[in-house]
N, C-alpha and C positions, 0 to 999 in steps of 0.2 A: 504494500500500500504506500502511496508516496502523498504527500503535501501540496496541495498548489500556492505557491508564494508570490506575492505582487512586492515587489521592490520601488520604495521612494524616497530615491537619496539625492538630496539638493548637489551633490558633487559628483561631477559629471567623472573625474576619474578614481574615484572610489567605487560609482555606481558601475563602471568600466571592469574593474577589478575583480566587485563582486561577483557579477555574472560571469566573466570567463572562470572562477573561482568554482562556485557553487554550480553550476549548467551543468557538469559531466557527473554531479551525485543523482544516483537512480532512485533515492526515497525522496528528490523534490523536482515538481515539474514546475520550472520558473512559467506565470502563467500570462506575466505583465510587468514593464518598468517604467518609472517616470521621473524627472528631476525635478516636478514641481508637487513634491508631497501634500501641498495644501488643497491641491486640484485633485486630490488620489481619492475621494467620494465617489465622485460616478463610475471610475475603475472597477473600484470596490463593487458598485451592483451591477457591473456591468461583465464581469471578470468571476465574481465570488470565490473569490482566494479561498484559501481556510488559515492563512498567514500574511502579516503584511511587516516587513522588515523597511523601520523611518529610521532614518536618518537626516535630522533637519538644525534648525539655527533659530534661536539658541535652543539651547536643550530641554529648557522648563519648556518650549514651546510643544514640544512633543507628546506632551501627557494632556494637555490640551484636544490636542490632534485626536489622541487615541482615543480619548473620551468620545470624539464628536463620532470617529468610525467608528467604532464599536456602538456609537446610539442606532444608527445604522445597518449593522450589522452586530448583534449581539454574540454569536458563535465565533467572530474574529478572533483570530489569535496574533498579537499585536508583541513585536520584538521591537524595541528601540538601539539605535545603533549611540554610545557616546564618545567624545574624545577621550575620555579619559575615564578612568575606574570612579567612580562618584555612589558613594552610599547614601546620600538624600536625595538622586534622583533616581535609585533604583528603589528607595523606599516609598517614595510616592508612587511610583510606577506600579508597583504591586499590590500597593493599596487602592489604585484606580483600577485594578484590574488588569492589566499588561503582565504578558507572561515572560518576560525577560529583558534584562538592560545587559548587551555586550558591549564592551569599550572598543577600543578599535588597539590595543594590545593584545585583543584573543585572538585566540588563533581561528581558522576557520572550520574546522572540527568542531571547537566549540560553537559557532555561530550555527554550525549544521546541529548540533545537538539543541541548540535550544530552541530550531526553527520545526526541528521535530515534535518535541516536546509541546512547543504549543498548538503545535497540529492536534495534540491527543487531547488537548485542553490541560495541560500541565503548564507549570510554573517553575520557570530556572531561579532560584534564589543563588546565591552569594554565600557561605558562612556569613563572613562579616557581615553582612547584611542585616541575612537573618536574626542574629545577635543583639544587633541594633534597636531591628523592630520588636524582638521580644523584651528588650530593657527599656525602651520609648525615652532614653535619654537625650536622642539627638537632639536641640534647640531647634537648628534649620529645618527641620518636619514642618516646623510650623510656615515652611512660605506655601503662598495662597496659589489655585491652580488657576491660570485664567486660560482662555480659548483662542485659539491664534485669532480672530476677529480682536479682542481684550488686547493681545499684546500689538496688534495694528496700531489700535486706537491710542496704547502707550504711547508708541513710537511714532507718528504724529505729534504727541502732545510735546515728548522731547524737542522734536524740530521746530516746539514754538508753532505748529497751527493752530489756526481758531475752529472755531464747531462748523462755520458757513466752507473754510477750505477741506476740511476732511471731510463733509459731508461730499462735496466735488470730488475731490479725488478717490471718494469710496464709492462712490455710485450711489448712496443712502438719505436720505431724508438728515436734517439736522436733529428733530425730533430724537430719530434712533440714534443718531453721535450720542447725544446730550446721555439717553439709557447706559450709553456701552461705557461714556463716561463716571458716571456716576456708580455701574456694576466695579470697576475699575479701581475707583476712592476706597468703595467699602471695601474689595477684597484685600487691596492693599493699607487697609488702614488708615487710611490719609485724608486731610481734611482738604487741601487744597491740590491743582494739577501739578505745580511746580513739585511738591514732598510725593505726589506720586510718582514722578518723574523720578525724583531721588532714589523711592523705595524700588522703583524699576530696575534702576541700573543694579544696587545695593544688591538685587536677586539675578539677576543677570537676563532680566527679561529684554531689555531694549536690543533691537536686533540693530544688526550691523550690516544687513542689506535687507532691501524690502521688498516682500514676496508678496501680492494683494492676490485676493482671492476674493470673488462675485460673494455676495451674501445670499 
């Protein structure tokens, strides 16, 4: 029995990588790839993976993402790809449901075992991880999860627009800015736009290229 896995990696030679990499394993039939993970929804019903392996920017932005595909598709099995080994993005990841966070130090054995894994509906944990969430010591658990739309509307408010240019450049009513604004305050705790802007970066939400996607 093999997997079908949709691949959506904003990096065209990683994305490059992975596929000559993983293509020749006979337990996964690559079924679809794309560099613009935020557009990977109609794939998703279009394709029905049983895997979807992200790899996006920044990295909170991910668990976002998976949220929205998996509302979508509930039976999704959602592997997040990170730069680096990170125990609060793998803790939230699992606690949103995602069946595994691989850095991009594993090897690709491992990326196949946990692409397997959540084919079956299993979950790759970490020890250290593990560990973590069963002591609930870590502080940074506590960053808030917002939905790549959330961190758009951050990163606009960084670059200093107002509600009338973001609502242009997103294609949205002002009306909906002002919601997505204010969904934004509260998760990030903040009273005004500028200290959410702070709290953004502070968590790594402000992205450092901008990938718009239709509402």
């Amino acid at each position: 029995m093999y997997a079908k896995v949709l691949f959506a990696v904003q990096q065209l030679m990683m994305l490059e990588g992975l596929l000559a990499a993983v293509g020749p394993c006979p337990s996964i039939d690559i079924v679809g790839a794309t560099l613009r993970p935020f557009h990977a929804a109609a794939l998703v019903r279009s394709l029905a993976p049983d895997v979807i392996v992200l790899g996006v920017e920044p990295q909170g932005a991910s668990i976002g993402l998976a949220d929205e595909l998996r509302g979508d598709c509930a039976r999704l099995g959602v592997v997040i790809l990170a730069r680096t080994p990170d125990h609060v993005l793998q803790r939230m990841a699992i606690e949103s449901g995602c069946a595994a966070v691989v850095d991009h130090g594993s090897s690709i054995d491992e990326l196949v075992a946990a692409v397997e894994a959540a084919s079956r509906g299993r979950t790759t944990v970490a020890q250290a991880t593990l560990e973590r969430i069963v002591d609930g010591n870590d502080q940074r658990s506590q960053r808030p999860l917002l939905t790549p739309r959330e961190i758009q509307i951050l990163t606009l408010l960084a670059a200093g627009q107002s509600t009338a240019s973001m609502a242009r450049c997103l294609t949205v009513s002002p009306h909906t800015v002002r919601n997505h604004v204010k969904n934004v305050l509260a998760k990030l705790g903040a009273h005004t736009r500028l200290e959410a802007v702070v709290r953004g970066h502070d968590l790594g939400f402000i992205m450092q290229q901008q990938h718009w996607s239709a509402e």
